[in-house]
C-alpha positions as CSV (number, residue, x, y, z in Angstrom):
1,X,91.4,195.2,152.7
2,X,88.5,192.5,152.0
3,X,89.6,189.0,153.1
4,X,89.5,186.4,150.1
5,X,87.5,183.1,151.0
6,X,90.1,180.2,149.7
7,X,86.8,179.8,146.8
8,X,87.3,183.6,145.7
9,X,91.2,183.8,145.9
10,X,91.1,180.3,143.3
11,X,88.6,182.0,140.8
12,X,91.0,184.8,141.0
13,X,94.0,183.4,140.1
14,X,92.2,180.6,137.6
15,X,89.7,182.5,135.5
16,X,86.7,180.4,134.3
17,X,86.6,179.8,130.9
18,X,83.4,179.0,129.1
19,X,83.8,176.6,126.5
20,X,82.1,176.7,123.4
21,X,79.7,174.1,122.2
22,X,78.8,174.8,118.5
23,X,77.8,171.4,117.6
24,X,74.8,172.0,120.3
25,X,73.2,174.4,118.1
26,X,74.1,172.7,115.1
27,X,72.0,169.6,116.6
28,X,69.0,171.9,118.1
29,X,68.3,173.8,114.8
30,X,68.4,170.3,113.1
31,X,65.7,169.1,115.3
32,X,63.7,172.0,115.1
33,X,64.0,172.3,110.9
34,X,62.5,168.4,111.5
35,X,60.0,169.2,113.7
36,X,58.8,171.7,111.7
37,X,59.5,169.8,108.5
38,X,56.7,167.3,109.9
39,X,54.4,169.5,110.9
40,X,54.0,171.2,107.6
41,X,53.7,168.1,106.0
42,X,51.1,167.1,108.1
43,X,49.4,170.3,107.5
44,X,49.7,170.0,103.8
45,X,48.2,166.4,104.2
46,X,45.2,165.6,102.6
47,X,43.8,164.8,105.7
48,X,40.2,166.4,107.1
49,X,41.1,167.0,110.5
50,X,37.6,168.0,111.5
51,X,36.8,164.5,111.0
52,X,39.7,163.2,113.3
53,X,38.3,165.5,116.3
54,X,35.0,163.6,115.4
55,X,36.1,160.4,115.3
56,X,37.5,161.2,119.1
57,X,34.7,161.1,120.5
58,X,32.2,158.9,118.4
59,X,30.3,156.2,120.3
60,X,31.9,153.9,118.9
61,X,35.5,154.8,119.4
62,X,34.5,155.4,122.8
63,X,33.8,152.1,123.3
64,X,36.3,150.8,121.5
65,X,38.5,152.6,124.4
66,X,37.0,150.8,127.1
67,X,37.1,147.3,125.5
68,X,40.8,147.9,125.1
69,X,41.5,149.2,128.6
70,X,39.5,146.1,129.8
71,X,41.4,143.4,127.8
72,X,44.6,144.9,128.5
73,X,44.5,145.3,132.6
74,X,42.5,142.0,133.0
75,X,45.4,140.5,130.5
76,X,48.0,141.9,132.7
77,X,46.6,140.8,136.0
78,X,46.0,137.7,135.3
79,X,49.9,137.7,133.8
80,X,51.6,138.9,137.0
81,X,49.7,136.3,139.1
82,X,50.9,133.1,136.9
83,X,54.1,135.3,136.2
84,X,54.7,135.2,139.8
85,X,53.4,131.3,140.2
86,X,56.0,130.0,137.8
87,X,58.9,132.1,139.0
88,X,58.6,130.2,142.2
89,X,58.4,127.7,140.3
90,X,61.2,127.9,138.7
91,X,63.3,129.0,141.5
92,X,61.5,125.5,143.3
93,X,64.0,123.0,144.7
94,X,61.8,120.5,143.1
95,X,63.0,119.3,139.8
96,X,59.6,118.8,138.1
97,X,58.3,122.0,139.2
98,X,61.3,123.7,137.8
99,X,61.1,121.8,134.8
100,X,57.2,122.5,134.4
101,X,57.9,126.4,134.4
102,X,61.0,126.6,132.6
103,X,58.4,124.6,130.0
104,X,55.8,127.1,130.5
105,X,58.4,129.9,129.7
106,X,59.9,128.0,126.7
107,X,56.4,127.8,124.5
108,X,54.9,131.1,125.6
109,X,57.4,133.3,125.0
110,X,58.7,131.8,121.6
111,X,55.6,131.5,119.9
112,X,54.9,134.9,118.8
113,X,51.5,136.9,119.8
114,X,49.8,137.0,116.7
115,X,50.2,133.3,116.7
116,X,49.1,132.5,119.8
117,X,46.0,134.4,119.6
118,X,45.0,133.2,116.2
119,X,45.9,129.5,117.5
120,X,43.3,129.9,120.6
121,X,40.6,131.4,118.5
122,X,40.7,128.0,115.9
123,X,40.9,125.6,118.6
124,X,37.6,124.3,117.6
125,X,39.1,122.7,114.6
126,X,41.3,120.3,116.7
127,X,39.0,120.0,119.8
128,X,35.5,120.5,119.0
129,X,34.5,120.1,122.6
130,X,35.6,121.3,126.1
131,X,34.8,118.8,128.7
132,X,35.5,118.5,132.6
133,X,34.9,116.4,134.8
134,X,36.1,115.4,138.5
135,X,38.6,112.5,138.6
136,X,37.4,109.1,138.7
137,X,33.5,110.0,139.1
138,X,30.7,110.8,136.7
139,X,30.2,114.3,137.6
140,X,30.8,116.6,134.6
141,X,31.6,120.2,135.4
142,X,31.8,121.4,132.2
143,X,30.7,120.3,128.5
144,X,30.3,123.2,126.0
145,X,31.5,123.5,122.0
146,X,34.9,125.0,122.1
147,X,33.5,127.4,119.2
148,X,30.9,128.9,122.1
149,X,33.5,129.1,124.7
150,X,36.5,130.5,122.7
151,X,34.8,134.0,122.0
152,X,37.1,137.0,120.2
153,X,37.8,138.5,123.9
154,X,38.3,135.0,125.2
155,X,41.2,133.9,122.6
156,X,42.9,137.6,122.7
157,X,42.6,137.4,126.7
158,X,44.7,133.8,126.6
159,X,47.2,134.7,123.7
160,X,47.9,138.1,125.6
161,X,47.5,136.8,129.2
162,X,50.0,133.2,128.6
163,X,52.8,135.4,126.6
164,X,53.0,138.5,129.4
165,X,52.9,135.4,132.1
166,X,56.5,134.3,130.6
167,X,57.6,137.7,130.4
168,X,56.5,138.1,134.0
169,X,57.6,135.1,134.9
170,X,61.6,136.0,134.3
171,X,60.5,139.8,135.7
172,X,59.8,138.6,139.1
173,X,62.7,136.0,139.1
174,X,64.9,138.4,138.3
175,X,63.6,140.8,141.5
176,X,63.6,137.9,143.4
177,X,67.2,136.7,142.9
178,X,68.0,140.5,143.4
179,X,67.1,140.4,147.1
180,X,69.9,139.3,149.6
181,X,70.2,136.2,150.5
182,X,71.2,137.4,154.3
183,X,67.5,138.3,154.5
184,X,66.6,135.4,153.9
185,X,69.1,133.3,156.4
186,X,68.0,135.5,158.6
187,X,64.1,134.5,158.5
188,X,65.2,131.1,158.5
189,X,66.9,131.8,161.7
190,X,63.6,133.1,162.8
191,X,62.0,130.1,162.5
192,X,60.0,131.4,159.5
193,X,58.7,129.0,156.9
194,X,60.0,129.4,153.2
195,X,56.4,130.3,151.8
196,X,56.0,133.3,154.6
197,X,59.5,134.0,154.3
198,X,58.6,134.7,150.5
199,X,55.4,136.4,151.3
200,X,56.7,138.4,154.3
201,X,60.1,139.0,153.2
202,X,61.7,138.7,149.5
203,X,58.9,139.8,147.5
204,X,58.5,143.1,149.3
205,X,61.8,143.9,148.9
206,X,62.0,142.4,145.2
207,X,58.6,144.8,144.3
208,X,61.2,147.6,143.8
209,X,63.3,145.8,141.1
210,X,60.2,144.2,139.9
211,X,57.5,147.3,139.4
212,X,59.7,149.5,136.6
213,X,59.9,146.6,134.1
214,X,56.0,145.7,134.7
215,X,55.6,149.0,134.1
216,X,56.9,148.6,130.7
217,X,55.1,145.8,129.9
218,X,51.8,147.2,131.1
219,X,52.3,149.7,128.6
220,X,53.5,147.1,125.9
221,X,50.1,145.3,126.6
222,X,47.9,148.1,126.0
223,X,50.0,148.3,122.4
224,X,49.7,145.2,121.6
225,X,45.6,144.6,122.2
226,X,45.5,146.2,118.5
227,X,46.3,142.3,117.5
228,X,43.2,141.1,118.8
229,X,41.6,143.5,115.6
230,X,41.9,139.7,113.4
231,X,39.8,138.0,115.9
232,X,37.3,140.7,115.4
233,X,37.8,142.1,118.7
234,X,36.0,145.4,118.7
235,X,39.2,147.4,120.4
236,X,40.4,151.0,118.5
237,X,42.1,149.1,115.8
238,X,39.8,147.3,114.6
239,X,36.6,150.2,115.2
240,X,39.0,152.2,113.0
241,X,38.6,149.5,110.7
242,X,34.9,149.3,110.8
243,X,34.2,153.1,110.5
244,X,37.2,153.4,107.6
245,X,35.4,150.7,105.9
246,X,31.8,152.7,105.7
247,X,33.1,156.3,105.0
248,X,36.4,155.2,103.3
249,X,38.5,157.7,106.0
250,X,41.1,155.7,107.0
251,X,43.4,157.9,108.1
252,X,41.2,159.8,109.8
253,X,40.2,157.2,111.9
254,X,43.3,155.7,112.4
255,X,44.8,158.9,113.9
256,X,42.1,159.2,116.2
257,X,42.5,155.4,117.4
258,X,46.2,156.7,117.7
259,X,45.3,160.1,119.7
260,X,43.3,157.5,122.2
261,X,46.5,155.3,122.9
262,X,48.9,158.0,123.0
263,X,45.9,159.3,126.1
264,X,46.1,155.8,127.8
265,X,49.7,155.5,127.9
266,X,50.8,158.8,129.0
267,X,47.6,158.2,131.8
268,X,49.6,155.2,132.4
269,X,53.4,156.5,132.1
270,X,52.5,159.3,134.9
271,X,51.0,156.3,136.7
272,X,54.2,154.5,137.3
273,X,56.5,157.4,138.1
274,X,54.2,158.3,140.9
275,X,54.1,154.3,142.0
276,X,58.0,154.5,141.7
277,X,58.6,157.2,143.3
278,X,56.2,155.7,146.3
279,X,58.3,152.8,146.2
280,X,62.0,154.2,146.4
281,X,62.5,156.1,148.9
282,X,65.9,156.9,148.3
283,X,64.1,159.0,145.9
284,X,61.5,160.8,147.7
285,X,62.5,160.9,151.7
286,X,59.4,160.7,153.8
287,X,60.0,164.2,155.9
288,X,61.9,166.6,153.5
289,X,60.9,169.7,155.1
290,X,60.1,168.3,158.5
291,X,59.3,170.7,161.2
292,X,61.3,168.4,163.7
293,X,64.3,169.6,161.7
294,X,63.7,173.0,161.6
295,X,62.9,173.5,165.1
296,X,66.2,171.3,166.0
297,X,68.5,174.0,163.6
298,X,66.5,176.9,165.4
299,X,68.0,175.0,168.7
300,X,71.2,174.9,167.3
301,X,74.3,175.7,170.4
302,X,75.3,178.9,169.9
303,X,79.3,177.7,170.1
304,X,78.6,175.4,166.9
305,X,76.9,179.2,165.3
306,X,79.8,181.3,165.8
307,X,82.1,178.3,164.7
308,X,80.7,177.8,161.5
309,X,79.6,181.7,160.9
310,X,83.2,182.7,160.9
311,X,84.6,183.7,157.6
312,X,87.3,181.3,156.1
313,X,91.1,183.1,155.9
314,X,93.0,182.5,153.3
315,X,96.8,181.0,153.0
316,X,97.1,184.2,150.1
317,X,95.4,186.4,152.9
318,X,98.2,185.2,155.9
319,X,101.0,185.6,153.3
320,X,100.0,189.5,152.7
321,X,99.8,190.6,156.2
Protein backbone atom coordinates (compact mmCIF):
# COMPACT_ATOMS: atom_id res chain seq x y z
CA UNK A 1 0.00 0.00 0.00
CA UNK A 2 1.39 3.74 -1.07
CA UNK A 3 2.08 5.82 2.02
CA UNK A 4 0.01 9.14 2.11
CA UNK A 5 2.20 12.45 2.61
CA UNK A 6 0.14 14.38 5.59
CA UNK A 7 -0.46 17.02 2.13
CA UNK A 8 -2.14 14.03 0.13
CA UNK A 9 -4.10 12.32 2.99
CA UNK A 10 -5.76 16.26 3.70
CA UNK A 11 -6.76 16.73 -0.08
CA UNK A 12 -8.26 13.31 0.37
CA UNK A 13 -10.41 13.76 3.01
CA UNK A 14 -11.21 17.71 2.11
CA UNK A 15 -11.88 17.82 -1.60
CA UNK A 16 -11.02 21.12 -3.29
CA UNK A 17 -13.76 22.97 -4.40
CA UNK A 18 -13.49 25.55 -7.10
CA UNK A 19 -15.51 28.39 -6.60
CA UNK A 20 -17.28 30.06 -9.28
CA UNK A 21 -16.62 33.61 -10.16
CA UNK A 22 -19.36 34.74 -12.66
CA UNK A 23 -19.16 38.30 -12.06
CA UNK A 24 -15.44 38.02 -13.53
CA UNK A 25 -16.74 37.37 -16.91
CA UNK A 26 -19.45 39.58 -16.47
CA UNK A 27 -16.71 42.44 -15.94
CA UNK A 28 -14.18 41.16 -18.78
CA UNK A 29 -16.79 40.95 -21.61
CA UNK A 30 -17.85 44.50 -20.42
CA UNK A 31 -14.40 45.73 -20.91
CA UNK A 32 -13.83 44.14 -24.06
CA UNK A 33 -17.57 45.37 -25.67
CA UNK A 34 -15.78 48.99 -24.49
CA UNK A 35 -12.68 48.49 -25.95
CA UNK A 36 -14.16 47.52 -28.96
CA UNK A 37 -16.93 50.07 -28.73
CA UNK A 38 -13.98 52.74 -28.98
CA UNK A 39 -12.16 51.34 -31.43
CA UNK A 40 -14.98 51.28 -34.01
CA UNK A 41 -15.69 54.65 -33.22
CA UNK A 42 -12.47 55.70 -33.81
CA UNK A 43 -12.47 53.92 -37.06
CA UNK A 44 -15.73 55.36 -38.17
CA UNK A 45 -14.14 58.86 -37.26
CA UNK A 46 -13.81 61.28 -39.73
CA UNK A 47 -10.35 61.29 -39.17
CA UNK A 48 -7.41 60.86 -42.17
CA UNK A 49 -5.13 58.73 -40.44
CA UNK A 50 -2.60 58.80 -43.20
CA UNK A 51 -2.19 62.30 -42.16
CA UNK A 52 -1.60 61.48 -38.39
CA UNK A 53 1.43 58.93 -39.41
CA UNK A 54 2.60 62.15 -41.32
CA UNK A 55 2.36 64.39 -38.87
CA UNK A 56 4.69 61.84 -36.77
CA UNK A 57 7.39 62.43 -38.19
CA UNK A 58 7.16 66.03 -39.82
CA UNK A 59 10.15 68.34 -39.13
CA UNK A 60 8.39 70.26 -37.24
CA UNK A 61 6.82 67.91 -34.84
CA UNK A 62 10.17 66.49 -34.53
CA UNK A 63 11.39 69.41 -33.14
CA UNK A 64 8.68 70.24 -31.25
CA UNK A 65 9.66 66.82 -29.36
CA UNK A 66 13.03 67.89 -28.49
CA UNK A 67 11.99 71.36 -27.29
CA UNK A 68 9.73 69.63 -24.97
CA UNK A 69 12.11 66.96 -23.70
CA UNK A 70 14.57 69.92 -23.14
CA UNK A 71 12.20 72.18 -21.05
CA UNK A 72 10.92 69.44 -19.15
CA UNK A 73 14.32 67.66 -17.86
CA UNK A 74 16.20 71.03 -17.50
CA UNK A 75 12.72 72.15 -15.44
CA UNK A 76 13.00 69.12 -13.35
CA UNK A 77 16.64 69.39 -12.54
CA UNK A 78 16.76 72.53 -11.62
CA UNK A 79 13.42 71.56 -9.32
CA UNK A 80 15.05 68.72 -7.38
CA UNK A 81 18.17 70.88 -6.64
CA UNK A 82 16.06 73.95 -4.99
CA UNK A 83 13.57 71.09 -3.94
CA UNK A 84 16.30 69.68 -1.96
CA UNK A 85 17.75 73.29 -0.84
CA UNK A 86 14.58 74.31 0.84
CA UNK A 87 13.74 71.00 2.46
CA UNK A 88 16.83 71.51 4.55
CA UNK A 89 15.68 74.43 4.86
CA UNK A 90 12.79 73.75 6.21
CA UNK A 91 13.87 71.03 8.44
CA UNK A 92 16.81 73.97 9.59
CA UNK A 93 16.95 74.59 13.29
CA UNK A 94 17.13 78.13 12.29
CA UNK A 95 13.91 79.97 12.49
CA UNK A 96 14.35 82.26 9.47
CA UNK A 97 15.49 79.73 7.32
CA UNK A 98 12.51 77.57 8.13
CA UNK A 99 10.37 80.38 7.79
CA UNK A 100 12.01 81.45 4.26
CA UNK A 101 11.16 77.85 2.85
CA UNK A 102 7.97 77.16 4.31
CA UNK A 103 7.40 80.81 2.37
CA UNK A 104 8.94 79.55 -0.68
CA UNK A 105 6.48 76.47 -0.52
CA UNK A 106 3.41 78.56 0.41
CA UNK A 107 3.44 80.89 -3.02
CA UNK A 108 4.74 78.29 -5.35
CA UNK A 109 2.71 75.71 -4.89
CA UNK A 110 -0.67 77.71 -4.45
CA UNK A 111 -0.43 79.76 -7.38
CA UNK A 112 -1.45 77.60 -10.14
CA UNK A 113 1.02 76.85 -13.28
CA UNK A 114 -0.78 78.54 -15.88
CA UNK A 115 -0.52 81.50 -13.70
CA UNK A 116 2.81 81.43 -12.82
CA UNK A 117 3.99 81.14 -16.24
CA UNK A 118 1.84 83.79 -17.74
CA UNK A 119 2.95 86.08 -14.67
CA UNK A 120 6.87 85.58 -15.58
CA UNK A 121 6.34 86.18 -19.25
CA UNK A 122 4.52 89.94 -18.44
CA UNK A 123 7.01 90.88 -15.91
CA UNK A 124 8.07 93.67 -18.21
CA UNK A 125 4.95 95.48 -17.44
CA UNK A 126 5.84 95.89 -13.70
CA UNK A 127 9.69 95.86 -14.03
CA UNK A 128 10.82 97.10 -17.29
CA UNK A 129 14.43 96.52 -16.32
CA UNK A 130 16.63 93.80 -14.81
CA UNK A 131 19.62 95.27 -13.04
CA UNK A 132 22.47 93.76 -10.80
CA UNK A 133 24.91 95.04 -9.29
CA UNK A 134 27.52 93.99 -6.35
CA UNK A 135 26.67 95.52 -2.96
CA UNK A 136 27.75 98.79 -2.06
CA UNK A 137 30.09 99.37 -5.28
CA UNK A 138 29.43 100.66 -8.81
CA UNK A 139 29.99 97.56 -10.59
CA UNK A 140 26.88 96.45 -12.58
CA UNK A 141 26.70 92.76 -13.52
CA UNK A 142 23.74 92.94 -15.29
CA UNK A 143 21.35 95.59 -17.03
CA UNK A 144 19.13 94.29 -19.81
CA UNK A 145 15.11 94.99 -20.69
CA UNK A 146 13.17 92.34 -18.80
CA UNK A 147 11.18 91.95 -22.32
CA UNK A 148 14.84 90.57 -23.87
CA UNK A 149 15.56 88.56 -20.97
CA UNK A 150 12.17 86.95 -20.21
CA UNK A 151 11.98 84.86 -23.52
CA UNK A 152 8.87 82.09 -24.11
CA UNK A 153 11.41 79.18 -22.86
CA UNK A 154 12.68 81.50 -20.11
CA UNK A 155 9.19 82.22 -18.45
CA UNK A 156 7.87 78.41 -18.96
CA UNK A 157 11.41 77.27 -17.55
CA UNK A 158 10.68 79.54 -14.15
CA UNK A 159 6.78 78.87 -13.88
CA UNK A 160 7.59 75.05 -14.30
CA UNK A 161 10.93 74.97 -12.48
CA UNK A 162 9.60 77.21 -8.97
CA UNK A 163 6.18 75.08 -8.77
CA UNK A 164 8.06 71.37 -9.10
CA UNK A 165 10.70 72.99 -6.53
CA UNK A 166 7.69 73.10 -3.89
CA UNK A 167 6.53 69.85 -4.80
CA UNK A 168 10.05 68.68 -4.48
CA UNK A 169 10.64 70.42 -1.72
CA UNK A 170 7.92 68.37 0.67
CA UNK A 171 9.19 65.04 -1.57
CA UNK A 172 12.52 65.09 -0.16
CA UNK A 173 11.35 66.11 3.39
CA UNK A 174 9.20 63.54 3.51
CA UNK A 175 12.28 60.91 2.57
CA UNK A 176 14.26 62.64 4.78
CA UNK A 177 12.08 62.45 7.91
CA UNK A 178 11.56 58.76 6.82
CA UNK A 179 15.18 57.85 7.65
CA UNK A 180 15.92 56.75 11.35
CA UNK A 181 16.87 58.90 13.53
CA UNK A 182 19.36 56.14 15.18
CA UNK A 183 21.41 56.75 11.99
CA UNK A 184 21.72 59.74 12.58
CA UNK A 185 22.77 59.64 16.47
CA UNK A 186 24.94 57.43 15.41
CA UNK A 187 27.07 59.76 12.97
CA UNK A 188 26.96 62.22 15.54
CA UNK A 189 28.59 59.87 17.74
CA UNK A 190 31.12 59.56 15.05
CA UNK A 191 32.10 62.81 15.26
CA UNK A 192 30.45 63.60 11.84
CA UNK A 193 29.25 67.10 11.12
CA UNK A 194 25.47 67.60 10.37
CA UNK A 195 26.04 68.73 6.66
CA UNK A 196 28.26 65.32 5.94
CA UNK A 197 26.03 63.49 8.02
CA UNK A 198 23.18 64.62 5.50
CA UNK A 199 25.43 64.13 2.55
CA UNK A 200 26.99 60.80 3.67
CA UNK A 201 24.16 59.44 5.52
CA UNK A 202 20.21 60.46 5.42
CA UNK A 203 19.91 61.29 1.90
CA UNK A 204 21.18 58.03 0.63
CA UNK A 205 19.02 56.18 2.52
CA UNK A 206 15.99 58.78 1.96
CA UNK A 207 16.79 58.36 -2.21
CA UNK A 208 14.58 55.21 -1.88
CA UNK A 209 11.43 56.94 -0.42
CA UNK A 210 12.30 59.90 -2.38
CA UNK A 211 12.89 58.44 -6.25
CA UNK A 212 9.15 56.81 -6.88
CA UNK A 213 7.26 60.14 -6.21
CA UNK A 214 9.93 62.10 -8.45
CA UNK A 215 9.23 59.78 -10.73
CA UNK A 216 5.78 60.80 -10.87
CA UNK A 217 6.41 64.16 -11.12
CA UNK A 218 8.98 63.84 -13.89
CA UNK A 219 6.31 62.37 -15.76
CA UNK A 220 3.72 65.10 -14.60
CA UNK A 221 6.35 67.75 -15.98
CA UNK A 222 6.63 66.35 -19.30
CA UNK A 223 2.53 66.75 -19.29
CA UNK A 224 2.38 69.84 -18.22
CA UNK A 225 5.14 71.65 -20.81
CA UNK A 226 1.86 71.74 -23.16
CA UNK A 227 1.13 75.03 -20.94
CA UNK A 228 3.96 76.80 -22.18
CA UNK A 229 1.86 76.59 -25.89
CA UNK A 230 0.30 80.45 -24.56
CA UNK A 231 3.75 81.72 -24.26
CA UNK A 232 4.33 80.61 -27.76
CA UNK A 233 6.59 78.05 -26.82
CA UNK A 234 7.12 75.97 -29.86
CA UNK A 235 6.63 72.34 -27.79
CA UNK A 236 3.97 69.59 -29.50
CA UNK A 237 1.04 71.54 -28.27
CA UNK A 238 1.47 74.34 -29.56
CA UNK A 239 3.33 72.91 -33.27
CA UNK A 240 -0.08 71.12 -33.41
CA UNK A 241 -1.43 74.40 -33.26
CA UNK A 242 0.63 75.98 -35.84
CA UNK A 243 0.24 73.10 -38.47
CA UNK A 244 -3.81 72.82 -37.49
CA UNK A 245 -3.90 76.38 -38.19
CA UNK A 246 -2.44 76.14 -42.06
CA UNK A 247 -4.18 72.90 -43.13
CA UNK A 248 -7.25 73.13 -40.77
CA UNK A 249 -6.39 69.22 -39.37
CA UNK A 250 -6.68 69.58 -36.05
CA UNK A 251 -7.27 66.43 -34.98
CA UNK A 252 -4.86 65.00 -36.92
CA UNK A 253 -2.24 66.84 -35.53
CA UNK A 254 -3.27 66.74 -32.18
CA UNK A 255 -3.24 62.96 -32.09
CA UNK A 256 0.08 62.80 -33.33
CA UNK A 257 1.34 65.45 -30.65
CA UNK A 258 -0.54 62.83 -28.37
CA UNK A 259 1.21 59.58 -29.96
CA UNK A 260 4.70 61.64 -29.18
CA UNK A 261 3.91 61.98 -25.34
CA UNK A 262 2.36 58.77 -24.87
CA UNK A 263 6.42 57.68 -26.57
CA UNK A 264 8.12 59.92 -23.98
CA UNK A 265 6.40 58.79 -21.00
CA UNK A 266 6.22 55.13 -21.45
CA UNK A 267 10.40 55.84 -22.41
CA UNK A 268 10.27 57.43 -19.12
CA UNK A 269 7.77 54.98 -17.01
CA UNK A 270 10.27 51.87 -18.00
CA UNK A 271 12.96 54.34 -16.87
CA UNK A 272 11.96 54.41 -13.37
CA UNK A 273 11.08 50.75 -12.80
CA UNK A 274 14.49 49.89 -13.79
CA UNK A 275 15.98 52.89 -11.41
CA UNK A 276 13.63 51.36 -8.72
CA UNK A 277 14.33 48.18 -8.96
CA UNK A 278 18.31 49.24 -8.80
CA UNK A 279 17.51 51.03 -5.76
CA UNK A 280 15.49 48.33 -3.66
CA UNK A 281 17.07 45.62 -3.25
CA UNK A 282 14.72 43.78 -1.27
CA UNK A 283 13.37 43.63 -4.68
CA UNK A 284 16.06 42.41 -6.92
CA UNK A 285 18.90 40.52 -4.56
CA UNK A 286 22.27 41.07 -5.95
CA UNK A 287 23.32 37.12 -6.52
CA UNK A 288 19.94 35.24 -7.29
CA UNK A 289 21.41 32.44 -8.98
CA UNK A 290 24.90 32.69 -7.48
CA UNK A 291 27.25 29.96 -8.28
CA UNK A 292 28.67 30.19 -4.56
CA UNK A 293 25.20 28.74 -3.66
CA UNK A 294 25.04 26.13 -5.97
CA UNK A 295 28.30 24.75 -5.40
CA UNK A 296 27.57 25.06 -1.42
CA UNK A 297 24.04 22.69 -2.08
CA UNK A 298 26.24 20.38 -4.26
CA UNK A 299 28.47 20.17 -0.93
CA UNK A 300 25.58 19.55 1.07
CA UNK A 301 26.44 16.57 4.19
CA UNK A 302 25.04 13.60 3.13
CA UNK A 303 23.30 13.05 6.85
CA UNK A 304 21.29 16.44 6.22
CA UNK A 305 20.36 14.51 2.36
CA UNK A 306 18.90 11.43 3.65
CA UNK A 307 17.17 13.55 6.47
CA UNK A 308 15.30 15.63 4.40
CA UNK A 309 14.93 12.94 1.32
CA UNK A 310 12.88 10.71 3.49
CA UNK A 311 9.23 10.50 2.78
CA UNK A 312 6.81 12.15 5.39
CA UNK A 313 4.47 9.19 7.27
CA UNK A 314 1.31 9.96 7.95
CA UNK A 315 -0.74 9.88 11.59
CA UNK A 316 -3.78 8.17 8.95
CA UNK A 317 -0.75 5.90 7.70
CA UNK A 318 0.38 4.75 11.66
CA UNK A 319 -3.29 4.22 12.51
CA UNK A 320 -3.74 1.55 9.43
CA UNK A 321 -0.86 -0.63 10.17
Amino acid sequence: MNELTPTRAIRIQMPTVRRKHPWRWVAAAVIIAVIAGVIVALAQARIDWPSVVGYITYPLVLQAVWNTIVLAVVSQFVAIVLGVIVAVMRLSANPVAAAAASFFIWIFRGVPVLLQILIWYNLALVIPRVTVTVPFTDVVLLDESTNALMTPFVAAFLGLALNEAAYMAEIVRGGIKSVDLGQIEAASALGMSPGRTMRRITLPQALRVIIPPTGNDFVNMLKTTSLAAVVTYPELLRAAQNIASVNLQVMETLFAAAFWYMVIITVTSTAQYFLERTLDSSVTPRTPFSIRAIIAKALALPLTREFTSQPAVSPITEEKK
